[in-house]
C-alpha positions as CSV (number, residue, x, y, z in Angstrom):
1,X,1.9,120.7,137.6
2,X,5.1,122.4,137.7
3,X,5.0,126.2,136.7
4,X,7.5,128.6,135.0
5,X,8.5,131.4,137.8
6,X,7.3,135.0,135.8
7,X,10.0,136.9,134.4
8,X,10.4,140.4,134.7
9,X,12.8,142.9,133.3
10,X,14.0,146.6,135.1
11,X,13.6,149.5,132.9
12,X,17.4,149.2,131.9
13,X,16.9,146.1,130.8
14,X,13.6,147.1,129.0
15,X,15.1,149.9,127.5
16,X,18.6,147.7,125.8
17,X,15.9,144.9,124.7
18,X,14.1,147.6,122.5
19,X,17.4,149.6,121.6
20,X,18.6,146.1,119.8
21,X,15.3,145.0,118.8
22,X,15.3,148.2,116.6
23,X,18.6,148.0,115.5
24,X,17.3,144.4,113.9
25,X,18.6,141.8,116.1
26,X,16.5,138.7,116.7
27,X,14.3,137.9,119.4
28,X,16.9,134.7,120.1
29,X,19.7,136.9,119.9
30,X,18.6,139.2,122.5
31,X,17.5,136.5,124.8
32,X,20.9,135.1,125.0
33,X,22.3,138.7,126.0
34,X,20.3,138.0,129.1
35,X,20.2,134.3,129.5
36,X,17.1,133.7,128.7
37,X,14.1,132.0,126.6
38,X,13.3,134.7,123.3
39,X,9.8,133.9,124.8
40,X,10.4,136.3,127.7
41,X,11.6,138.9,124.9
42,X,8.9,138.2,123.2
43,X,6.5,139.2,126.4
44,X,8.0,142.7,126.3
45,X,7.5,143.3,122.5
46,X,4.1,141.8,121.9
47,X,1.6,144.2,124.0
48,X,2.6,147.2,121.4
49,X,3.1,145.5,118.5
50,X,6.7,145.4,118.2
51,X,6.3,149.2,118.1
52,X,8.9,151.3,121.0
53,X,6.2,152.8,123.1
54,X,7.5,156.1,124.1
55,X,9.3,157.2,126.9
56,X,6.8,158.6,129.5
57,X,7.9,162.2,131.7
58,X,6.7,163.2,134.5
59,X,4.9,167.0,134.4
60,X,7.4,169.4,136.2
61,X,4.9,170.6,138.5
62,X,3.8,166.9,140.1
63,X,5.4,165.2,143.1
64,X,8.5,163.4,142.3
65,X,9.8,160.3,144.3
66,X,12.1,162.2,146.6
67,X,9.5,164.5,147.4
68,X,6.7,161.9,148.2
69,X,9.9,160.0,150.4
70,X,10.2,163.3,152.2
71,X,6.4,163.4,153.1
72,X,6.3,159.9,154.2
73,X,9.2,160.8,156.6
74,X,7.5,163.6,157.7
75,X,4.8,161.7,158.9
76,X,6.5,159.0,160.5
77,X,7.8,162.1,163.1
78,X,4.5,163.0,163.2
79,X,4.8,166.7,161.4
80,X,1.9,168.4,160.1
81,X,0.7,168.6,157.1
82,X,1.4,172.5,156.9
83,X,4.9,171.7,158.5
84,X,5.9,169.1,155.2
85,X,4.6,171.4,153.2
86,X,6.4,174.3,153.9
87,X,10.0,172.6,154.0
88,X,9.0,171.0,150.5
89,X,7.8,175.1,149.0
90,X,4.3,172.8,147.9
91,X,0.9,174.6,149.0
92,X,-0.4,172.1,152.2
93,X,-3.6,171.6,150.3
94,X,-1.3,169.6,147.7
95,X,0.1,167.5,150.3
96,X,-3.6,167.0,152.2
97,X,-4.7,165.7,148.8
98,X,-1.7,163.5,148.1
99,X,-2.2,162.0,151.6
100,X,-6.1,161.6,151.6
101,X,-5.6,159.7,148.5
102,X,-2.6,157.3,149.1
103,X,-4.2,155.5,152.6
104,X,-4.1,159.0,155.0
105,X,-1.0,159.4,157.5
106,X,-1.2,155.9,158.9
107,X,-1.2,153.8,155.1
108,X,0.7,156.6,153.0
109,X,3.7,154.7,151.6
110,X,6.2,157.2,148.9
111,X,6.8,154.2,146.3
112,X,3.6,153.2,146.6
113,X,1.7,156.5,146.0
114,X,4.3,157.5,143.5
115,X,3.7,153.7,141.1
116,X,0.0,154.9,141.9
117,X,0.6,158.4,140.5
118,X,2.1,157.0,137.2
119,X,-1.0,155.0,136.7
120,X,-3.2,157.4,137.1
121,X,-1.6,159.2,134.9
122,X,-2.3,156.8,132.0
123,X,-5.4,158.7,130.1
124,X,-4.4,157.6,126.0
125,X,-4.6,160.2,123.5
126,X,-7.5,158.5,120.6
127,X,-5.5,158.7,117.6
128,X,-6.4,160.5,114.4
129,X,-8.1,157.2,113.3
130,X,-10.5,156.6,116.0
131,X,-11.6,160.3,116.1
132,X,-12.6,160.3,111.7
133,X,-14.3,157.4,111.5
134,X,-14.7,158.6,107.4
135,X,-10.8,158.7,107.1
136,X,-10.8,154.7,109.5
137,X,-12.8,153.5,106.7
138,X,-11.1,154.8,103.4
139,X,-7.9,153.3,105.4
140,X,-9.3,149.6,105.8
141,X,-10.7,149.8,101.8
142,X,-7.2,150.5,100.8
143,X,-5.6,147.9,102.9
144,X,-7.8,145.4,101.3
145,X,-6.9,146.0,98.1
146,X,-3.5,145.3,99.6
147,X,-2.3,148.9,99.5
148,X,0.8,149.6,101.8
149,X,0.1,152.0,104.6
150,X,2.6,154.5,103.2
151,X,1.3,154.4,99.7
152,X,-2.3,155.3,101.7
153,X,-0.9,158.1,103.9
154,X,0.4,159.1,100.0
155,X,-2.3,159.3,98.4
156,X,-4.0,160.8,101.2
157,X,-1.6,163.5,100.5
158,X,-2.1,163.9,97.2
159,X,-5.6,163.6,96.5
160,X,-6.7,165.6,99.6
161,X,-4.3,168.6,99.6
162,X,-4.1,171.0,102.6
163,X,-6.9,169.2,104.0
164,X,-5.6,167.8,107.6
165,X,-8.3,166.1,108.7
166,X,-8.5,163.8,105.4
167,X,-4.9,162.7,105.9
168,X,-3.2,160.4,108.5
169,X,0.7,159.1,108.7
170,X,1.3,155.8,107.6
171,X,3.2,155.2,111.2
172,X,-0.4,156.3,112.8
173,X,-1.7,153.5,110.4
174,X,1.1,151.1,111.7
175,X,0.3,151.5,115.0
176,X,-3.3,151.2,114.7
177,X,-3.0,147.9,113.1
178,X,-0.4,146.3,115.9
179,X,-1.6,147.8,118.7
180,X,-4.7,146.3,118.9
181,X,-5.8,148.3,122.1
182,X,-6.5,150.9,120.1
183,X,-9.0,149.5,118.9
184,X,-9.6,150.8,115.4
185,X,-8.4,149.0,112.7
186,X,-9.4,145.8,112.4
187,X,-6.7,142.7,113.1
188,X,-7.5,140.8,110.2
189,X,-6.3,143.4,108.2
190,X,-3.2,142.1,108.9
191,X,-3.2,139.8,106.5
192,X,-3.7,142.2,103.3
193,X,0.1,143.4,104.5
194,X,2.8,142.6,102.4
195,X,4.9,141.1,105.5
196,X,2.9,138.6,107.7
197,X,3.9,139.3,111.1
198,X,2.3,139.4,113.9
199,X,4.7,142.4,115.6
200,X,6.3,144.9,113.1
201,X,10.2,144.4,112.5
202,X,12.8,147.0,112.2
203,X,13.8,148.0,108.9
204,X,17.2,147.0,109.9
205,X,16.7,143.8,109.5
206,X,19.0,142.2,107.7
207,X,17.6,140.0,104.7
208,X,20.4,137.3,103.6
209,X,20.6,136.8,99.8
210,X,22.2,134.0,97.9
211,X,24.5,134.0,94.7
212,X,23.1,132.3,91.7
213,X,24.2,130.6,88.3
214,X,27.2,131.8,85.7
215,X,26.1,132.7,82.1
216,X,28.4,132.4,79.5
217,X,29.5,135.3,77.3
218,X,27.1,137.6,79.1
219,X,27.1,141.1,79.1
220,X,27.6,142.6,81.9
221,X,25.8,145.9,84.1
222,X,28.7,148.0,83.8
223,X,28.2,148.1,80.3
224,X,24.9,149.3,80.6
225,X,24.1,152.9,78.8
226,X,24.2,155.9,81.0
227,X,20.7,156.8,80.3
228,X,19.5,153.4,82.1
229,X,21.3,154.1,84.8
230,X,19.5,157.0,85.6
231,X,15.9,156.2,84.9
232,X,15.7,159.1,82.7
233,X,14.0,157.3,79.4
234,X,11.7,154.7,79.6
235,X,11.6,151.0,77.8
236,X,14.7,149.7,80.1
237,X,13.1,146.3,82.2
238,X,14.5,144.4,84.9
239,X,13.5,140.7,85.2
240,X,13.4,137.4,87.1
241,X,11.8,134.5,87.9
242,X,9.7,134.1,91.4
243,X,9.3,130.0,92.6
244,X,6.3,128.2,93.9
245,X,5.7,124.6,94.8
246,X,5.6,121.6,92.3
247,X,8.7,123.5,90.5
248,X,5.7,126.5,89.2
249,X,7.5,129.6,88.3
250,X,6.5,132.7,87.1
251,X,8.7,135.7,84.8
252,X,8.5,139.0,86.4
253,X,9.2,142.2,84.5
254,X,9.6,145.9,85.9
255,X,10.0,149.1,83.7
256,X,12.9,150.9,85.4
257,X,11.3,154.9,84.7
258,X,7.7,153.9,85.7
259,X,8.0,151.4,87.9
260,X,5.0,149.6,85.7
261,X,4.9,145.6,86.1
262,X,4.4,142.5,83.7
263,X,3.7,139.2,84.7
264,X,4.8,136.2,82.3
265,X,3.5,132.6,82.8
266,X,6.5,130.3,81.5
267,X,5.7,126.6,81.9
268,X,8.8,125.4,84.4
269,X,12.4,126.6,84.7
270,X,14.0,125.7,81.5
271,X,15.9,128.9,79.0
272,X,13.7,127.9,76.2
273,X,9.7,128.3,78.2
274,X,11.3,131.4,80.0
275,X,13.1,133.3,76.4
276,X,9.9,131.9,74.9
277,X,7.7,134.0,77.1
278,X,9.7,136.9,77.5
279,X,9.7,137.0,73.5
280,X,6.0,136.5,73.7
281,X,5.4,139.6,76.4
282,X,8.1,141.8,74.4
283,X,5.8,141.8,70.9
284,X,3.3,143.5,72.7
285,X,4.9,146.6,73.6
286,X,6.3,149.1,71.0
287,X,10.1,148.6,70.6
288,X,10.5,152.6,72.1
289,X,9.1,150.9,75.3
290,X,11.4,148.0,75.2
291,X,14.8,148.5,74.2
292,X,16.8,146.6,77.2
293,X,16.1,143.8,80.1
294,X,18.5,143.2,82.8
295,X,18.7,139.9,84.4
296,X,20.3,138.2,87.2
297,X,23.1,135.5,86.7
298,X,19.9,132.7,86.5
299,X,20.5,129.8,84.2
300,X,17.3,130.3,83.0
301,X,18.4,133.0,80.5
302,X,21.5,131.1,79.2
303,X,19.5,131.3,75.7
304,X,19.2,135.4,76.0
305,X,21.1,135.6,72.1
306,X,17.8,134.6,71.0
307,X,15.9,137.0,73.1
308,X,18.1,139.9,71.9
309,X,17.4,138.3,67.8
310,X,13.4,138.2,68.0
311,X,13.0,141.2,69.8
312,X,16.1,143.3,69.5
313,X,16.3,144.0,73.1
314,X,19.6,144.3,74.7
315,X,20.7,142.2,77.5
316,X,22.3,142.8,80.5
317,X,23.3,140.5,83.6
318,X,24.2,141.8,87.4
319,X,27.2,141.0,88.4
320,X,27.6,137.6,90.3
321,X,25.9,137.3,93.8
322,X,24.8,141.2,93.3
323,X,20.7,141.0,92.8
324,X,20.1,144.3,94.4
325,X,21.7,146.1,91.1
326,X,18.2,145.4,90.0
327,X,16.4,146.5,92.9
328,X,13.1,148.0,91.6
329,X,12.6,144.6,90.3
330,X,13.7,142.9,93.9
331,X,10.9,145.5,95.4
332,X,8.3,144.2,93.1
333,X,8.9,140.5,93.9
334,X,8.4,141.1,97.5
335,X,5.1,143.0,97.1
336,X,4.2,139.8,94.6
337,X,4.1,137.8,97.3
338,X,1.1,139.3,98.8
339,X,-0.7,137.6,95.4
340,X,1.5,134.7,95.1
341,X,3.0,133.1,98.1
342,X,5.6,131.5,99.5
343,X,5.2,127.4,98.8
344,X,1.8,128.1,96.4
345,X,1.7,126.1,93.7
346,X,1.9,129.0,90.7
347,X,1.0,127.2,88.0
348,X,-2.3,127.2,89.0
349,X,-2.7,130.8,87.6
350,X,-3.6,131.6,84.5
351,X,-1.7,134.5,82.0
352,X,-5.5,136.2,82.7
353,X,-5.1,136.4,86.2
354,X,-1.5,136.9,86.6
355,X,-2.2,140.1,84.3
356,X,-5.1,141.5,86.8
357,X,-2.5,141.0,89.7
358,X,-0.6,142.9,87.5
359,X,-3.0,145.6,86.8
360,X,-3.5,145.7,90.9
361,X,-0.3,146.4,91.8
362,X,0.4,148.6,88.5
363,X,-2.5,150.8,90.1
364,X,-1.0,151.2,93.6
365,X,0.5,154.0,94.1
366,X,4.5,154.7,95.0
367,X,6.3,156.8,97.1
368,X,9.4,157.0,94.5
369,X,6.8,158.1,92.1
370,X,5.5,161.0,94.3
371,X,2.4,158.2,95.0
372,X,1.7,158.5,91.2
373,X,0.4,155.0,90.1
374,X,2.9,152.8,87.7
375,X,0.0,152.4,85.1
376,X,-0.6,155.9,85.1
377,X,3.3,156.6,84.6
378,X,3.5,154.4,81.9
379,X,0.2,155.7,80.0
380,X,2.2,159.1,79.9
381,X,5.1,156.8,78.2
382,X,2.6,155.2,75.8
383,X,1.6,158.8,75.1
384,X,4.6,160.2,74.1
385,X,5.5,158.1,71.8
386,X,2.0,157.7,70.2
């Protein structure tokens, strides 16, 4: 059986792998750079989790390479200890100890001792998490109610203030849950994460969006009222539709000031089920907290005149190939997917249980609400108006 010679990388070459693994290029991509398999990439960016590991210095006062060379030369002309030490200004008890322990003045080898050094050297900090086991466990309950680890380290925050010891970065989190050596959070909590890696990816990644359908006679964003532009009054919506398998969709709605979400069951595709159910979720709200919806350029609204007629709700449609100019609703169709994913067949959820994923995620809290909770946001709304 034939094996695959080991690969190995210098430290320059370790060093550009992670600078354009951060910047977001592919594992592929940055094999080809070196003419090789994204396997061998992959070798350098698994053990921490896709994290950078940091770069490791050496303490001033330790022996560097040139000085350990300098010993080992020393004793190859057979100077004493006392003689080495004094041409490198080191106490001779330093350089007795560095000998003893690197195979005495026969075996002592400068590279050798100094690769030796570096592993000693090696004694992990525990993180915050492995030293509150209290604060490891209110972490893991919140990731399994599919809580982000930055909406945790938020509500940390907020519900413990000035209280250290009760709070923890949502990095610290990160790390914990791909660097497995750590050993404190467990790995299948993994799965309760809105991405499913394996590693962690840059945030520089680039996600590749494609242009949808034309509506006729529709009005446009830029015609849009100042005050939904700026999130300053509530009842403005953004909208879509998310896919499944068997051609199952499912209407998603986000209030622009709260961030609060609605989940519609329509029964396929077609303008009439989708107006149908939007016309059905808008007479359950008081008109104050539904006065607009913008869409994308999806076929499935070409009936919106008859949205705008049994609801009086304005509608208004991003410009073509330009879904991020609704991007609160974008954001919530991404953390949907931890509920409904990818290739699922949606249909098989009822209006009940698409509105408790609803509640769910309407009860997380969010960093562009100062980690307040949608639902709690929009019970100030139903307040105000009541």
């Amino acid at each position: 059986m034939k094996y695959r010679r080991r690969i190995y990388y210098s430290a320059e070459q370790r060093a550009e792998i992670w600078d354009r693994w951060q910047r977001g290029e592919s594992m592929s991509s940055i094999g080809r750079v070196f003419y090789r398999q994204s396997s061998s990439v992959f070798s350098v960016i698994s053990p921490t989790g896709g994290i950078r590991p940091s770069d490791r210095k050496r303490d001033k006062r330790a022996l560097s390479l040139s000085e350990r060379e300098e010993i080992s030369r020393g004793l190859s002309i057979k100077h004493s200890l006392r003689a080495i030490a004094r041409q490198l200004g080191r106490t001779p008890s330093t350089i007795s100890r560095e000998v003893r322990r690197n195979g005495g003045s026969a075996g002592y080898r400068a590279t050798t001792s100094d690769q030796a050094a570096w592993d000693c050297a090696l004694r992990p900090k525990m993180c915050k998490l492995a030293c509150h086991p209290a604060l490891s466990r209110a972490v893991s309950a919140k990731l399994r109610r599919k809580w982000s680890p930055e909406q945790i380290a938020g509500w940390l925050k907020r519900a413990f203030p000035g209280e250290v010891q009760k709070q923890v970065s949502h990095e610290t989190i990160y790390r914990s849950l791909y660097i497995q050596a750590r050993g404190v959070l467990k790995k299948e909590l993994l799965e309760h994460l809105r991405a499913k890696r394996t590693i962690r990816r840059s945030k520089h990644a680039s996600l590749k969006r494609n242009g949808l359908g034309q509506i006729k006679d529709a009005v446009s964003i830029s015609e849009r009222p100042a005050s939904v532009e700026d999130r300053a009054v509530p009842g403005h919506w953004e909208g879509d539709l998310i896919g499944g398998s068997k051609n199952s969709y499912i209407a998603t709605l986000v209030e622009r000031h709260s961030r609060y979400v609605m989940l519609v069951k329509v029964a396929n595709k077609d303008t009439e089920s989708v107006v149908s159910g939007l016309i059905k979720s808008a007479q359950r709200l008081p008109r104050e907290l539904y006065k607009s919806l913008t869409w994308d350029r999806g076929k499935e609204l070409a009936d919106y005149t008859r949205l705008t007629m049994a609801t009086d709700v304005d509608v208004y449609f991003c410009d073509p190939q330009s879904p991020w100019q609704r991007g609160s609703n974008e954001n919530t169709n991404r953390l949907l997917r931890q509920y409904l994913p990818r290739g699922t067949d949606l249909s098989a959820h009822s209006q009940a249980k698409l509105s408790a994923i609803a509640r769910q995620l309407n009860e997380r809290p969010r960093k562009t609400l100062q980690y307040q909770a949608p639902a709690e946001k929009f019970a100030q709304c139903v307040a105000s108006i009541s």
